[in-house]
N, C-alpha and C positions, 0 to 999 in steps of 0.2 A: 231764533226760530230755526226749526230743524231743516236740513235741505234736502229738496224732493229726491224722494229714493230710487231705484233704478224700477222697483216692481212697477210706480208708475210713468217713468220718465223715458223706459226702453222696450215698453210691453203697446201691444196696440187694443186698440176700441177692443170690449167684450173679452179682456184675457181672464179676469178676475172669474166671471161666470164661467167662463167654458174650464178654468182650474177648479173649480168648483164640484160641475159636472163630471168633466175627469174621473174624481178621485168617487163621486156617487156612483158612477157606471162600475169602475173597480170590486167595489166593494158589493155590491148585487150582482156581480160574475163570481165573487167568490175567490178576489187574491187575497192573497198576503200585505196587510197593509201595516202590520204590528211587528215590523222588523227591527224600529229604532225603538219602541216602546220596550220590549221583551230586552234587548239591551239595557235601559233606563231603572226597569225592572230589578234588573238579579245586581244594579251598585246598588240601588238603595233602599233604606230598613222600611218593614211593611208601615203600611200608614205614612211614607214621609211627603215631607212638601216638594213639589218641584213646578218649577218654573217654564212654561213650553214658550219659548222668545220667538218668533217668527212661528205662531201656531198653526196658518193657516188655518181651513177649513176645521180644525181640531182632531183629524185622527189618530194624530200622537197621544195628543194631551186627553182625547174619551176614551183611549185605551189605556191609557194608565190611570185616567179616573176608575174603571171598570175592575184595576187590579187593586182597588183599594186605598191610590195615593191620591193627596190634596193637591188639586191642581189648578194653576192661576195659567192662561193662557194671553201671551198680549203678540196683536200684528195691527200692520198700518193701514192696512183695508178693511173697511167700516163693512164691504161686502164680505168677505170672507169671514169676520169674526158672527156675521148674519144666520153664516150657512153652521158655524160652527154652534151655536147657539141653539137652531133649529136642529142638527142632527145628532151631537151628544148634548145634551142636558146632563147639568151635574158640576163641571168646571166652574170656574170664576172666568169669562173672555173679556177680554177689554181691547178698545181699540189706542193704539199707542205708536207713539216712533221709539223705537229702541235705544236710538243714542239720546233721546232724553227720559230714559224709565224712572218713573222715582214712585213706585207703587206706596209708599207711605202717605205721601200728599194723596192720592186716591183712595185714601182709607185701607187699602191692603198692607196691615204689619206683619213684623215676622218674618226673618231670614229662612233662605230657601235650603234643604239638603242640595239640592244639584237640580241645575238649567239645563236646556236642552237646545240649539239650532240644528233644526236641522233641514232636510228643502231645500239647499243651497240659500238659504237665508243671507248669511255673509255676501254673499254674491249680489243680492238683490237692496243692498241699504244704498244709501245716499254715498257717491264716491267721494273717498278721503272724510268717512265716518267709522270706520271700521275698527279704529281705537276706542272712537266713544264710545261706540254699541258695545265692543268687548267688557269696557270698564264699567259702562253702567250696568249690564247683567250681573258682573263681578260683584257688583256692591252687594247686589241683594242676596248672596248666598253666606252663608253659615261660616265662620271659618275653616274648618274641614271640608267645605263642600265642594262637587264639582261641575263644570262646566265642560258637556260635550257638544262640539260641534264637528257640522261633517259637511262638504261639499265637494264638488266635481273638480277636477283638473281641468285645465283649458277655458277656465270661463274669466274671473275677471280676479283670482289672486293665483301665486305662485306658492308656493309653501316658504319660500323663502319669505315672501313678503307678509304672509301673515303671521308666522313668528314674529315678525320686527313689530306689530302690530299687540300680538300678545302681549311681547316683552311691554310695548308703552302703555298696555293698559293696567299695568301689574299684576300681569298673572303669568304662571310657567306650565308648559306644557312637561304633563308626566308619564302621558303615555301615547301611542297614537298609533293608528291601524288603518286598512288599507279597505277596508268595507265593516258593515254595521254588525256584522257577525266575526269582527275580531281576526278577520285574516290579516297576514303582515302587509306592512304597508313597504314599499322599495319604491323608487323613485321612475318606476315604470307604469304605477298605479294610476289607473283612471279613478278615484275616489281619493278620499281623508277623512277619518275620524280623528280626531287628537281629542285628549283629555288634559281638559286646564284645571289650573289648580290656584288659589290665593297664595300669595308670601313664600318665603324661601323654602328650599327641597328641605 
């Protein structure tokens, strides 16, 4: 049985809703909320599948619905996949724990072009899950596919510690960047993008 994740274990009464809200207020002021999508975007071929792992409320994953690609959306809050359901229409959402994804037994087949964390997702799973979620996202993609995640510095991994983390889940990081628009990354960065990859360089 999977172990309660941080999103609910470290978060208080009503965070689920007011993140919810959040991201509605944003988006009817009119920001930019397609920052990690337009990245997701220009790797993969038009029409591909991809996978949005911690989808939240879905802005990722209805914006890249939007650009054409098939998209399967899975997070652990039955609220948020509610809001995502209600505000894009179009994805496949499901409510799921990441370190145990096995979208075939849900009837979703078919390997993914490339997964997505992003949201500080890593940050928010069940501590000392962080292999499993890595490897069981890994399974579902393609062999050529890739897996980008990105979170803050200072919250609950080191870069250090999640390479050690990648490496056990068998995947290798082949690129990685310091914000969602590809700037370097140097070890003064407040962010991480890394790009993981299946099997040997």
């Amino acid at each position: 049985m999977a172990r309660p994740t941080r999103w609910f274990s470290e978060t208080s009464d009503g965070h689920s809703q007011w993140y919810i809200e959040r991201f509605r207020a944003m988006a009817a002021q009119g920001a930019d909320l397609a920052g990690e999508a337009r990245l997701i975007d220009a790797m993969v071929p038009r029409g591909a599948r991809v996978l949005d792992a911690g989808c939240g409320p879905g802005r990722l994953g209805g914006e890249l619905h939007t650009r054409g690609h098939e998209v399967v959306g899975v997070d652990v809050d039955p609220a948020l996949i509610a809001a995502a359901e209600q505000d894009h229409p179009g994805p496949t959402w499901l409510v799921g724990d990441l370190s145990e994804l096995d979208l075939p037994a849900r009837g979703v087949t078919g390997e993914f072009d490339a997964a997505v964390m992003a949201g500080n997702v890593l940050c928010f799973v069940a501590p000392g899950s962080e292999t499993d979620v890595l490897a069981a996202v890994g399974r579902h993609l393609k062999p050529e596919g890739v897996l980008v995640v990105g979170f803050g510095m200072g919250r609950t991994l080191t870069v250090e510690e999640f390479d050690e983390h990648v490496a056990a889940a068998g995947l290798r990081v082949r690129q990685r960047f310091g914000t969602w628009d590809l700037q370097p990354w140097t070890p003064a960065s407040d962010f991480v993008v890394s790009m993981l990859h299946r099997g040997e360089a």
